[in-house]
N, C-alpha and C positions, 0 to 999 in steps of 0.2 A: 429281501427274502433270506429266510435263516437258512442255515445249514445243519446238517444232521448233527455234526462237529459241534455246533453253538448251542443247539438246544438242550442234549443228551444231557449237559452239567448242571442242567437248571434243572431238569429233570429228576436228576438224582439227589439234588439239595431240597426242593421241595420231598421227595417220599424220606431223605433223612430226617427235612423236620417233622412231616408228619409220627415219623418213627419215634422221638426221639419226645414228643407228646405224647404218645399211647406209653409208652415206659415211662413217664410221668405221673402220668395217669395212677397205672398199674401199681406204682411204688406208693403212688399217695395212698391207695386205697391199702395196701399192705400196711401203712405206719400205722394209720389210723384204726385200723381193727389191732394190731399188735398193741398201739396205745393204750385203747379202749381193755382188751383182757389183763394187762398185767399191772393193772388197778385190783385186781382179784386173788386173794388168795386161793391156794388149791381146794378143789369143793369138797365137804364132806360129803361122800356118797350115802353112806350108810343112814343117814338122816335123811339125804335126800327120798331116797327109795320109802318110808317108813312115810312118809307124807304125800308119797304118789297114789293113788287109785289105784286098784288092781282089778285085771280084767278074771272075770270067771272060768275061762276055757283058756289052757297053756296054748303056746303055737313051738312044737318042737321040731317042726320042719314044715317044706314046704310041697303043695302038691304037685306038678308036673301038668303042663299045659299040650293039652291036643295041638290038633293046626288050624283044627277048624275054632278054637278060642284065642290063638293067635291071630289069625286072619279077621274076626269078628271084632278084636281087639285096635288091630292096626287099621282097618276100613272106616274104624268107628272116631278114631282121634282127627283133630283140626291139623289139617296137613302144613305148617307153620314148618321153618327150615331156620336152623341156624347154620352159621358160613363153615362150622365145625364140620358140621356131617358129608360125608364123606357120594349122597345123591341125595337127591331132594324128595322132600316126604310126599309130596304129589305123584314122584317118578316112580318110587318107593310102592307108594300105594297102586298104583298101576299095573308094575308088574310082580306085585304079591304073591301071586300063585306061582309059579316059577321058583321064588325064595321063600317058599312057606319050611319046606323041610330043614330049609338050612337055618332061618330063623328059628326057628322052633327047637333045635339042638343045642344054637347058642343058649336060650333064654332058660333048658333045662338043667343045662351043664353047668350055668350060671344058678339058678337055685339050689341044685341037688348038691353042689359043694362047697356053699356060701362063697365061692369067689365072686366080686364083681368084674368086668372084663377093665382092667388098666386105659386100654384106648377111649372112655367111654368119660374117661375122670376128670377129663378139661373141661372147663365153662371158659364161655365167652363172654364177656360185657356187652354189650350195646344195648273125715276128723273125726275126732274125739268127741266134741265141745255141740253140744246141743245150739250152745248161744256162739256158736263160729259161722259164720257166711263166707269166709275166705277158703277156698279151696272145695267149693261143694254144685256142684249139679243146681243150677236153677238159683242159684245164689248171686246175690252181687254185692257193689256198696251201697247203692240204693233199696237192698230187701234188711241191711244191716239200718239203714239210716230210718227205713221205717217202723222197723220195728222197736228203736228207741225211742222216736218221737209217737207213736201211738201211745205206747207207756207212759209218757208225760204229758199227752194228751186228758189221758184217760183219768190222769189221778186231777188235772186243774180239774176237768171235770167232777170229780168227789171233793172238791174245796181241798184239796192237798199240793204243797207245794213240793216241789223238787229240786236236788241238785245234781248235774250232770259232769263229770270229769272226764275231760280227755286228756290220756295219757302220751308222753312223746318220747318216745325212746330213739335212740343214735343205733343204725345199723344192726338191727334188732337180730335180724338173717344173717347178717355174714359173721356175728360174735359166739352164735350159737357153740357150747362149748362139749364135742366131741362125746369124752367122757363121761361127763351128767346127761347126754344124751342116751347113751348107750345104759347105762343104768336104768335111768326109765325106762327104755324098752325090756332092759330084765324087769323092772318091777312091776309090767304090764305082762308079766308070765311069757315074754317073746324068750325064746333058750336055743340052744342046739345051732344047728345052722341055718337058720333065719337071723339069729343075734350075730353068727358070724359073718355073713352075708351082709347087713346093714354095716359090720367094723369094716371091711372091704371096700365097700360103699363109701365109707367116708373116707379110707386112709390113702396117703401118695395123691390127693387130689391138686389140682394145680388151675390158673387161668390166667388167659390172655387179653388184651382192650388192644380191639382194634378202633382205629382213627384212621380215616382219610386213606382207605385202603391200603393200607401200613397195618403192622403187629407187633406188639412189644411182644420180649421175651417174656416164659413164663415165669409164675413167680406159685410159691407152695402157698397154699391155703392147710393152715392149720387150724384154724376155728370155721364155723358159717356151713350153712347147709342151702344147697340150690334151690333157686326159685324157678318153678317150671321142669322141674327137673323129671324122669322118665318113670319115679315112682308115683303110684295112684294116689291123684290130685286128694284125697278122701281121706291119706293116710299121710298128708305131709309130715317129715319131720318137725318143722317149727311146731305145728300142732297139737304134737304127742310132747315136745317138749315144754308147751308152757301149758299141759292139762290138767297141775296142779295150783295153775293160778287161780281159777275158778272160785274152787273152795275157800281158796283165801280171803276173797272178796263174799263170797256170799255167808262168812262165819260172821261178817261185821252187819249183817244185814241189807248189803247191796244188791242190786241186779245187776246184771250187763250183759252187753253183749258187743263180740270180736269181731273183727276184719281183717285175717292173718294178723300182723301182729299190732294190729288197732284196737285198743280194747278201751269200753268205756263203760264206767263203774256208773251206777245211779242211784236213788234215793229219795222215795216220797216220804210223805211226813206229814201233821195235820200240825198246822200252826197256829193253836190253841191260847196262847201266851206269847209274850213278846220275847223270853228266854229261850223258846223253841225245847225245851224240854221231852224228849222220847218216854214218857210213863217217867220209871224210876229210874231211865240210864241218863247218860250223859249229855249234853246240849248236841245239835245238828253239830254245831263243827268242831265237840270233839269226835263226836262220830267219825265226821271228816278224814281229822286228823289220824285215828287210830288205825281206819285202813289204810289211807295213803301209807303209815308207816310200814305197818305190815307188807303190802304191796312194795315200797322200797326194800327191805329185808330179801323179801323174796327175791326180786330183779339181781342184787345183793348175789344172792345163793346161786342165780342160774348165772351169775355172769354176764349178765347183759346190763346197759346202763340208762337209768331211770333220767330225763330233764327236767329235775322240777321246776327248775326255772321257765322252763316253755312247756309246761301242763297247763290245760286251763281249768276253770273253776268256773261255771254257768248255774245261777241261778231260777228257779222258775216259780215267780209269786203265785200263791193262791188265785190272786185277784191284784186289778191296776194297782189299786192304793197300797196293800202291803210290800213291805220290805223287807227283804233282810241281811242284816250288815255280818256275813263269816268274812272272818279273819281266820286262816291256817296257817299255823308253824310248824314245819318239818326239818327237824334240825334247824341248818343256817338259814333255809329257804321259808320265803314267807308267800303264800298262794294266796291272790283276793279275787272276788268275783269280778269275771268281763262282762258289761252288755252287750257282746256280742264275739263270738269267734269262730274263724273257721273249721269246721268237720269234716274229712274227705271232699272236699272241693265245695261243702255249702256251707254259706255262711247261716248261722244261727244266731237268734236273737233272744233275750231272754222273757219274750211274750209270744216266742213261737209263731210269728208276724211273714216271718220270711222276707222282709220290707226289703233288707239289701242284699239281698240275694239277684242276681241276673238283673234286675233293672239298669244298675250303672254303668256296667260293660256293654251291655244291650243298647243302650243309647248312645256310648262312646262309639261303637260302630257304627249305628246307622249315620250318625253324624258324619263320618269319615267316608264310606260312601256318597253321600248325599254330594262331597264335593267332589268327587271324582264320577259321578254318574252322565256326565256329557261325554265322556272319553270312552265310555262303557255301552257292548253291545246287552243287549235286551239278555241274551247266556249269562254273559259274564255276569250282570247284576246280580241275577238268581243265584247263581254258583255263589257269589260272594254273601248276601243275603240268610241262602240258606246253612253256609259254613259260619258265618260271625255272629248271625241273630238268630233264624229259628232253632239252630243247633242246642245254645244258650235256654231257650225257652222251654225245649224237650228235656231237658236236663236237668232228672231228677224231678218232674214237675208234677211225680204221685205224692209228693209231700206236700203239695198247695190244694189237694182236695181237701172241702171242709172248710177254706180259710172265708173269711166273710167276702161281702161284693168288693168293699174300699178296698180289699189287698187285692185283689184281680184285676180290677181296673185299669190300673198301670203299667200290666203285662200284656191286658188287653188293648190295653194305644198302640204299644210296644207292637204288637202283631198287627196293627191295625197298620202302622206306618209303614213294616217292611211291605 
């Protein structure tokens, strides 16, 4: 039997190391955004603003919130709790009435003077855009992933081929650069104290990673803008910040559409000739080319950093037999077509098959149950069953309406077996 004496050291050696990994942690993720911005020259604003969209109606302040729009406001949020706050959002929302007035002073005194409150500016680790799914009411990655694959659907269907690009950007959110953020909010008519409100918002902000119920110290956050954060999901800052990427992309003749900051660039086309020729413009992949460069430029300007080397490039033939062989150069980086690559968690193939999607993980499990199923009561199967396999099968599987019998069939074993 231990002694209080013997344990106590061991005790306090494990919460060091765990300490001592969350400040690890914490520093890693400071080098790495500090790396990542001072690859950047300081941004020309005056440009940037002159390329932004501008909204119709100034916003010169803000209006003053009831209690009773506070209280409808705060009943109506997902009562989620970070270890930050100070009572839990369930407790919170419970006894609402009681701190309606005092909330309500905070939240006015806090708009009416563009201060944001200091205690509020820690984060802890653990829109705009018509074609944005991220951060919107009834949106998902699955209403994002539909609605590109209709579109590519839609045109195989007209004999037209397409190409799909997924773009991969490093720390999209936390490089976000202050500065040029605030400028697009002037040049979206935002002015007075709402502009100053938003500087407040971002400035003196700081964050901690916890580990192993341990906390590093904090560390300043000078670039990056919260994710989840207390402003309306609708108005995220990343959002207003890249709602000049749009236009950039649809001036080359693309479409797309976003996922916070997932964004995929697309492109039908009638494959008329074997040079892929657009009328009088240039072949698909200088097409290609022209935007991705543009779209690097741009990344370029807001400071955030483009992977071309982990972008993909998906093509979708008119029909089995055709092909077509782009080759892209951008700059140093050379992009060629994948037969197949991942997209927010699905894999795509370039006949829109969905073939290795969920089949081979789906089988890898039932497999691995099948041999632990004598050790297993009748619960635990199902529980395992419905976490490893049916889970898998739900997932995402409005994208497999429409696909022929031969691609269902071996979803349908798949369910047939759990």
């Amino acid at each position: 039997m231990f002694t209080g004496s013997e344990v106590e050291p061991e005790m306090e050696e494990d919460q060091c190391f765990k300490r001592n990994v969350a400040n690890d942690v914490a520093t890693f993720f400071t080098n790495k955004t500090t790396t990542i911005s001072s690859q950047f020259s300081a941004p020309h604003i005056q440009e940037l603003i002159l390329t932004t969209s501008t909204a119709n109606t100034p916003l010169f302040s803000f209006c003053p919130f009831s209690e009773e729009e506070v209280s409808k406001l705060l009943l109506s949020s997902h009562p989620t709790t970070c270890p930050l706050d100070p009572i839990p959002s369930h407790l919170l929302q419970a006894i609402s009435p009681t701190l309606l007035p005092t909330l309500t002073h905070i939240i006015n005194t806090s708009l009416l003077t563009g201060t944001f409150p200091t205690a509020f500016k820690q984060a802890l680790n653990s829109t705009l855009d018509a074609n944005q799914s991220g951060f919107r009411s009834g949106h998902s990655t699955e209403t994002a992933l539909l609605s590109v694959t209709e579109a590519l659907r839609i045109a195989k269907a007209d004999s037209r081929s397409s190409v799909l690009i997924l773009l991969d950007l490093s720390a999209a959110f936390d490089t976000v650069n202050h500065q040029i953020l605030l400028s697009t909010l002037s040049s979206l008519r935002i002015t007075g104290i709402p502009l100053r409100w938003f500087k407040s918002y971002l400035t003196s902000r700081s964050f901690r990673v916890a580990w192993g119920g341990e906390v590093s110290k904090a560390h300043q956050l000078v670039t990056g803008v919260p994710q989840g954060s207390v402003l309306d999901p609708s108005s995220s800052p990343y959002t207003v910040y890249s709602t000049s990427l749009g236009p950039i992309i649809q001036a080359h003749g693309f479409s797309y559409h976003c996922y916070a900051d997932d964004t995929q660039p697309y492109l039908s086309f009638q494959p008329d000739d074997p040079t892929v020729f657009l009328g009088d413009d240039p072949t698909v992949a200088e097409w290609i080319s022209g935007c991705l460069a543009d779209i690097s430029a741009w990344m370029k300007e807001h400071h955030l950093q483009l992977n071309l080397a982990k972008t993909e490039l998906l093509v979708f033939p008119a029909t089995l037999t055709l092909q077509h062989d782009f080759t892209i150069q951008i700059g140093s980086s050379t992009i060629t077509p994948s037969s197949s690559a991942r997209n927010a968690g699905v894999i795509f193939d370039d006949q829109l098959t969905f073939k290795d999607h969920i089949a081979r993980s789906c089988r890898f499990a039932l497999h691995k149950i099948r041999k632990i199923r004598p050790f297993l009561t009748e619960q635990a199967t199902q529980l395992l069953v419905q976490a490893l396999v049916i889970s898998r099968l739900d997932f995402f599987n409005a994208l497999l309406v429409g696909l022929p019998l031969c691609t269902i069939r071996p979803l349908q074993m798949i369910q047939n077996a759990a």
